[in-house]
C-alpha positions in Angstrom: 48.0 31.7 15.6 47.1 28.9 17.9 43.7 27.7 18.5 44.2 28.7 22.3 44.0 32.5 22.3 41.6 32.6 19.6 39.3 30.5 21.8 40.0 33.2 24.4 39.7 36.1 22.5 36.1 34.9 21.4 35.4 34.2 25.2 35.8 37.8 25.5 33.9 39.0 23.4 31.1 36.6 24.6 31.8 37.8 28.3 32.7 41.4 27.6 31.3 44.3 27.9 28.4 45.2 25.9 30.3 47.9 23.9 32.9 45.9 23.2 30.7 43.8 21.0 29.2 41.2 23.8 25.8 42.4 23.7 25.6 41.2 20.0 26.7 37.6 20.9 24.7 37.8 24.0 21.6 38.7 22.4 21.7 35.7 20.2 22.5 33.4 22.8 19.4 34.4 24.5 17.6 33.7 21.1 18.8 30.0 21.1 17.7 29.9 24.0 14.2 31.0 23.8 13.9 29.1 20.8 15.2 25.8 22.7 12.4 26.1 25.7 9.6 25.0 23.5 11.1 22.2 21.6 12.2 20.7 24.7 8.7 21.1 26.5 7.1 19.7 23.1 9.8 16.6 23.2 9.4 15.9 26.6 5.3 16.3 26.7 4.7 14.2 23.4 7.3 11.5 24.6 5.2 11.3 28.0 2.2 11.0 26.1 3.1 8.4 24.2 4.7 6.4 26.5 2.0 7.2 28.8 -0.7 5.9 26.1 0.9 2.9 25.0 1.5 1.9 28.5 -2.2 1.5 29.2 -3.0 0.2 26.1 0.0 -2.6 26.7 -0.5 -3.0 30.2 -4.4 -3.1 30.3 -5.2 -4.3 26.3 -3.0 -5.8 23.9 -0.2 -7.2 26.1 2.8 -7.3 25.0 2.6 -10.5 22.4 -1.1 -12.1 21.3 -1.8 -15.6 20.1 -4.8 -16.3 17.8 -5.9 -19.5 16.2 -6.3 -19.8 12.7 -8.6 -22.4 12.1 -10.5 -22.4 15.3 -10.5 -18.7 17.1 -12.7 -20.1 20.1 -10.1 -22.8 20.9 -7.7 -21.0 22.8 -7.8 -22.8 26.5 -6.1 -26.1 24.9 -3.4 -23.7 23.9 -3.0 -21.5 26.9 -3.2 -24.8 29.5 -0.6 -26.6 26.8 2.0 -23.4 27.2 1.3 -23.3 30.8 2.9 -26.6 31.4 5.6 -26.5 29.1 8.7 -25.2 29.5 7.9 -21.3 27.9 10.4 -19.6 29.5 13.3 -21.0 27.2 11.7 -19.8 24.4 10.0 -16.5 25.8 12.9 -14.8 28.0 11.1 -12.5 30.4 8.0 -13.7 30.3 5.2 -12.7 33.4 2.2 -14.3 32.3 -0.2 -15.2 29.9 -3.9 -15.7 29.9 -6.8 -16.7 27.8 -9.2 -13.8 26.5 -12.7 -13.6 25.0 -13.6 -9.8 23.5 -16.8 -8.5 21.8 -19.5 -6.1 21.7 -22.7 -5.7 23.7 -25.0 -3.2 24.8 -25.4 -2.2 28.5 -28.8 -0.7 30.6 -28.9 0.8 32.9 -30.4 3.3 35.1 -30.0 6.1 33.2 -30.4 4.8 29.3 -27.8 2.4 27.2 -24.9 2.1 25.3 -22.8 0.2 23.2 -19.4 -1.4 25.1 -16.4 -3.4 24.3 -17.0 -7.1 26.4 -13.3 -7.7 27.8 -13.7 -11.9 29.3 -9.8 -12.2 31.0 -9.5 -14.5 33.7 -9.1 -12.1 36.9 -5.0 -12.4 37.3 -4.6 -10.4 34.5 -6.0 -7.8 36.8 -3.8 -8.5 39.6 -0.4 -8.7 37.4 1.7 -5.7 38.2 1.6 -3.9 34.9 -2.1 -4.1 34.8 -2.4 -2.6 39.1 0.0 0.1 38.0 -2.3 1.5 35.7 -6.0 0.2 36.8 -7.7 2.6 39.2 -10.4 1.4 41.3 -12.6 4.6 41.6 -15.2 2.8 43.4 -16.0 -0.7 45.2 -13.3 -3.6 44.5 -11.4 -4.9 41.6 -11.5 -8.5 42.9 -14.7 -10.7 41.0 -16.2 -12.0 44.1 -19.0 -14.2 41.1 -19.0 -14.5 37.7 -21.9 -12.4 37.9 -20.0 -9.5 38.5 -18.7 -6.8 36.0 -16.0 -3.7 36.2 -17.2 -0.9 34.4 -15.1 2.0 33.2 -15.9 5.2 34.9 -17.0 7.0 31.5 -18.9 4.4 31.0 -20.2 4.0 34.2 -21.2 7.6 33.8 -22.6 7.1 30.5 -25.8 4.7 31.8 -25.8 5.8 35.6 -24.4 2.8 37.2 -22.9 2.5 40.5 -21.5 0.2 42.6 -23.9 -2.6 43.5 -26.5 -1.8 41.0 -27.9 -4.1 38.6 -27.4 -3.7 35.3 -28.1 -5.4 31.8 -25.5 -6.5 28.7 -27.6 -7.2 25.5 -25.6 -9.7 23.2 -26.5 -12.1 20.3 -26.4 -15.9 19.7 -26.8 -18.0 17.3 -29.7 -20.0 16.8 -29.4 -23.5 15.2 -30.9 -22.0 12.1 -28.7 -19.3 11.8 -30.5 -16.3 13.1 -29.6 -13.5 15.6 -31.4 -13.9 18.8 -30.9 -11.1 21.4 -29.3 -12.2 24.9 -30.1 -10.5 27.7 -27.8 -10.9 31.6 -27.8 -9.2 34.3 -24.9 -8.1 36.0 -24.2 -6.9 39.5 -21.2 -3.7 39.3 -18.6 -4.9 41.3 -16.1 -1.3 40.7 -15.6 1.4 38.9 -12.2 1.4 37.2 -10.2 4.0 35.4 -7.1 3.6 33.6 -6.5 7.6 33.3 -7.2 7.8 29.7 -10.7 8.3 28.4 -10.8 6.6 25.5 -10.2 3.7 27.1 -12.6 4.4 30.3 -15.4 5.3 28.0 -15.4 1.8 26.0 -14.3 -1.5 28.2 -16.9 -3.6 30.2 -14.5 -6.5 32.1 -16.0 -10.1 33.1 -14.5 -13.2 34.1 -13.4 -15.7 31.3 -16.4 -18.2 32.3 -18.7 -15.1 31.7 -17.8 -14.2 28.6 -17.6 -17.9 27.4 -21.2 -17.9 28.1 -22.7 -14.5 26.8 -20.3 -14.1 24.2 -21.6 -16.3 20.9 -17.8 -18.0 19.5 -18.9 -16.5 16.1 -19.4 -13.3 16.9 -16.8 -12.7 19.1 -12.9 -13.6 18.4 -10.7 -15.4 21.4 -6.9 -15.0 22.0 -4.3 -15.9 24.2 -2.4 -12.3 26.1 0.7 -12.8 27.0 3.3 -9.9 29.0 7.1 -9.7 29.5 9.3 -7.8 31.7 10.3 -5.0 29.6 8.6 -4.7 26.2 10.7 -1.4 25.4 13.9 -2.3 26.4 16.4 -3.4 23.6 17.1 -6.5 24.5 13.4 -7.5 25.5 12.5 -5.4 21.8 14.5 -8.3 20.3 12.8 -11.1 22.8 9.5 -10.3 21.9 10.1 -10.4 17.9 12.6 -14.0 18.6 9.4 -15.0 21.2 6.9 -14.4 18.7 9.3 -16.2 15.8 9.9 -19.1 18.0 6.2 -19.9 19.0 5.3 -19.3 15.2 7.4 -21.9 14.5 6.5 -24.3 17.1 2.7 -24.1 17.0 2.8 -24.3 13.3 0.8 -22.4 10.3 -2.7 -23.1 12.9 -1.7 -19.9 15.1 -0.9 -16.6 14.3 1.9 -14.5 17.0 1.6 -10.8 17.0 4.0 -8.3 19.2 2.5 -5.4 20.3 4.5 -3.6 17.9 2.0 -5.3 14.8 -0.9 -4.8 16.9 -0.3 -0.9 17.5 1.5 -0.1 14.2 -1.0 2.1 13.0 -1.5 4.2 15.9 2.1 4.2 17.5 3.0 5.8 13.8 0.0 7.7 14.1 1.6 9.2 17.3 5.1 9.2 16.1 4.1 11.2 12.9 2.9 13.9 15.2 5.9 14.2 17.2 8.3 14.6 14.7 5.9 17.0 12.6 5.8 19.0 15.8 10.0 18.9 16.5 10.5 20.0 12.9 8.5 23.0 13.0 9.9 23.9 16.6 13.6 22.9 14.9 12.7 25.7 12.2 12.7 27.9 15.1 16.1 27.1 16.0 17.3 28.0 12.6 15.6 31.3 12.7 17.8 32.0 16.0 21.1 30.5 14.5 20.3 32.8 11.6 20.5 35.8 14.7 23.7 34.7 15.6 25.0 35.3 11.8 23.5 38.4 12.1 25.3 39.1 15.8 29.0 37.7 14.4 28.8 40.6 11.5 28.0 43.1 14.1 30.9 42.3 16.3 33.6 42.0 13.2 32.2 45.3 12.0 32.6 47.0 15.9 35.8 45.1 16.4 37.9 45.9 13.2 40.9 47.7 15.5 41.5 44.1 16.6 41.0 42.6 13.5 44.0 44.8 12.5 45.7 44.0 14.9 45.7 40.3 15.0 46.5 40.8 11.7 49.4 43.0 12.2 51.1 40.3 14.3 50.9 37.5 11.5 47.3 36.4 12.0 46.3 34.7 8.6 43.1 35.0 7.7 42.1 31.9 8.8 43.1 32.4 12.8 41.0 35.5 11.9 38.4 33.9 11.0 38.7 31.1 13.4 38.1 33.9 16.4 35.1 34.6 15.3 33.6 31.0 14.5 34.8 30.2 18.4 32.2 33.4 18.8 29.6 31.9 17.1 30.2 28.3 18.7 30.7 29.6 22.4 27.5 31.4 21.6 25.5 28.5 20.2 27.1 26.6 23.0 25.6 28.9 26.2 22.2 29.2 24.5 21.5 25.7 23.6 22.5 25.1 27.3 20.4 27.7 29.4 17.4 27.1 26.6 17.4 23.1 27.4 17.9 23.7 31.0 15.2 25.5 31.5 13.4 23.5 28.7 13.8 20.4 31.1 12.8 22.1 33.8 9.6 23.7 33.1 9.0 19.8 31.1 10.1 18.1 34.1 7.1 20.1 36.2 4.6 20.5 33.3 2.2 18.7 35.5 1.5 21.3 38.3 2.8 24.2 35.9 -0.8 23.0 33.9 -2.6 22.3 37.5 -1.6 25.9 38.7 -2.6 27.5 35.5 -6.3 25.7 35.2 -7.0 27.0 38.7 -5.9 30.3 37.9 -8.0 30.5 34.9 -11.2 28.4 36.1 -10.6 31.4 39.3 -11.3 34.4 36.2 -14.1 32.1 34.6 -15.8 31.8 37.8 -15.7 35.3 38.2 -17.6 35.9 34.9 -20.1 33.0 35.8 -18.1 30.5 33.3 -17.2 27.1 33.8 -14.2 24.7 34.6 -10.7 25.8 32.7 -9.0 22.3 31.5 -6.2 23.0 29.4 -5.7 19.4 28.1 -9.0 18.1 27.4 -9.2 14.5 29.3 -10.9 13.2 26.6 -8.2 12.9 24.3 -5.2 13.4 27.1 -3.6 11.7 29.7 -5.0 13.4 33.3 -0.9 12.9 34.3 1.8 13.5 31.8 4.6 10.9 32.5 7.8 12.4 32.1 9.9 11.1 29.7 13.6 12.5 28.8 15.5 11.0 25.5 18.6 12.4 26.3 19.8 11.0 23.3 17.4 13.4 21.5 18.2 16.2 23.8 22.1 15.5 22.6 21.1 15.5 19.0 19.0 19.1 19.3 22.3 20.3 21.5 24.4 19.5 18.8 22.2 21.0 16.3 22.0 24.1 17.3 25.6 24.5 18.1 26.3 23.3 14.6 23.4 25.8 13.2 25.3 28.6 14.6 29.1 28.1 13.6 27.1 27.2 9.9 25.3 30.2 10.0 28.2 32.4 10.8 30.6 30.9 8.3 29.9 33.9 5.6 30.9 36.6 8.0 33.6 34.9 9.9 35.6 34.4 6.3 34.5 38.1 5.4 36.5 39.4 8.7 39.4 37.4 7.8 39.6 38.4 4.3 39.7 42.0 5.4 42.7 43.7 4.5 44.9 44.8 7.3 46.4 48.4 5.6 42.7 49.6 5.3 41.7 49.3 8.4 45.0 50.6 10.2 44.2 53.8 8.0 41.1 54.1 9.7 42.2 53.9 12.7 
């Protein structure tokens, strides 16, 4: 028998009537599917969160490539005005910018009591570059350093010591004296905004000055300097490979005084960290999707037991037992097929609107807390999620899970589609 009408025949049963055997095959298909909607909400929610992390952290920390100097970490100005007028953008393809930065730690008063803070010195532009607008807020006041007297706080932290825009407030630091001690350092500082780059962790920690200011709160031993520089398109393929060949190339040139870093070395630990988690979480949701494959085994020895009249009859007309068999692996593959496609497409759909599906159900359940004199429902917990979810589809995974599951099912149903076609034909034609 050809592979045509067994395709057909299998179609039939898929599209039949329930009696006929469909509902078997239909049931599982709706299985697949079910089990396909939560894998494809968890792969498009953890993607968006860490794209959506890595971003900021990118954008508004690491950059995409760092520069540090060995021997001398304060001197890093010499470098950045030596790169500046050479000809960088042979050997860094893409390149948007670079700028000197001074970081370290402080302590800041204000109004309502202190805390510690990360001291971010970067000359203003880096504020003004595109990545770094796309993804820095301005909650309150400006964003443009009118002095070098004037500070952006991040709105946690803001929070944290009651500061507002305008007010006056305090960074603690320490020099070094001549003979070696640790004398405090005390500068005031007028808030000039309050910033947010939609991820707490961040908005709880950075305290942002000019370059100048840091140069002179921040003692060049206790604080480390380094040059930031961004390209175009740090996840693309091709600028992948021009950030490694940048970061070769200026390793090379500068010689064993400098050290280059991509942001891929300077996140390793926590982009693992994050990529760990999402693969832990599509395994478990895959084991889901071999559960349902396992129902579709269970459907395809249903149907051959309810449709035995045709399996005698195929078999009758010369059917081997392999075009027997066949019919009923087109069953299970049909089957696999239709649920892996209604379970990703409404998997996409509900991951495509996550966003005001969570909205909608936080102001339904802050509605029933309010009722019973509770507080504010947040389902994600901004302290350790993004406020927006980007959405992010790797349709390369999505083909990947798509042609799992299909495969999952014809596997699944191998046992009983050879059983049906080992059947003998003279038994059952004595049944029936």
């Amino acid at each position: 028998m050809k592979t045509g009408p067994g395709f057909f025949i299998a179609l039939r049963y898929l599209l039949g009537r329930a009696r006929e055997g469909g509902r078997y095959l239909r049931g599982a298909a709706a299985g697949i599917a079910l089990s396909l909607v939560p894998i494809m909400v968890t792969l498009i929610v953890s993607d968006g969160m860490i794209r959506g992390i890595t971003d900021r952290y990118l954008e508004l920390g690491t950059g995409h490539l760092q520069i540090y100097n060995r021997k001398n970490p304060a001197d890093i100005e010499d470098l950045a005005a030596a790169l500046n007028t050479a000809d960088l953008r042979e050997q860094v393809p893409g390149l948007r910018g670079l700028w000197p930065e001074r970081q370290g730690l402080g302590i800041l008063v204000g109004k309502k009591g202190k805390t510690g803070t990360t001291i971010r010195a970067v000359e203003p532009s880096f504020w003004e570059d595109g990545g770094s607008a796309r993804y820095l807020v301005i909650r309150e006041g400006s964003a443009l350093f009118e002095t070098d007297q004037a500070v952006l706080l991040g709105e946690d932290l803001a929070r944290n010591i009651g500061a507002a825009v305008g007010d006056t407030i305090r960074i603690m630091t320490i020099r070094i004296s001549p003979e070696g001690r640790n004398i405090p350092r005390i500068s005031p500082f007028k808030v000039q905004g309050i910033v947010s780059s939609g991820y707490r962790e961040l908005d709880s920690l950075w305290c942002i000055m000019t370059y100048e200011a840091g140069k002179r709160i921040l003692a060049p031993e206790l604080s480390y300097s380094h040059l930031v520089m961004k390209l175009e398109d740090p996840y693309g393929r091709a600028a992948g490979r021009a950030a490694d060949n940048a970061a070769a190339s200026l390793a090379f040139a500068l010689g064993p005084e400098y050290l280059v870093f991509t942001w891929k070395e300077l996140l390793r630990s926590q982009y693992r960290s994050y990529e760990s988690t999402r693969q832990l979480l599509l395994f478990i949701m895959a084991l889901i999707v071999l559960v349902a494959a396992v129902n579709v085994s269970s459907a395809t020895s249903m149907l051959a037991i309810e449709r035995q009249r045709d399996i005698a009859v195929l078999k009758a007309f010369g059917a081997s037992p392999a075009d027997t068999s066949r019919v009923f692996l087109w069953g299970s593959l049909l089957t696999g097929a239709v649920g892996a496609a209604a379970g990703i497409a409404l998997g996409l759909l509900i991951g495509c609107n996550i966003n005001g599906l969570i909205r909608g159900l936080e102001r339904s359940l802050g509605f029933f807390s309010r009722l019973f004199h509770g507080g504010e429902v947040r389902i994600l917990d901004p302290g350790f999620y993004l406020e927006t979810i980007p959405i992010i589809v790797d349709w390369t995974t999505v083909l990947f899970i798509a042609l799992f599951t299909i495969g999952s099912s014809v596997l699944a149903s191998w046992i009983p589609a050879r059983r049906a076609g080992k059947t003998i034909p003279v038994e059952l034609l004595r049944k029936f």
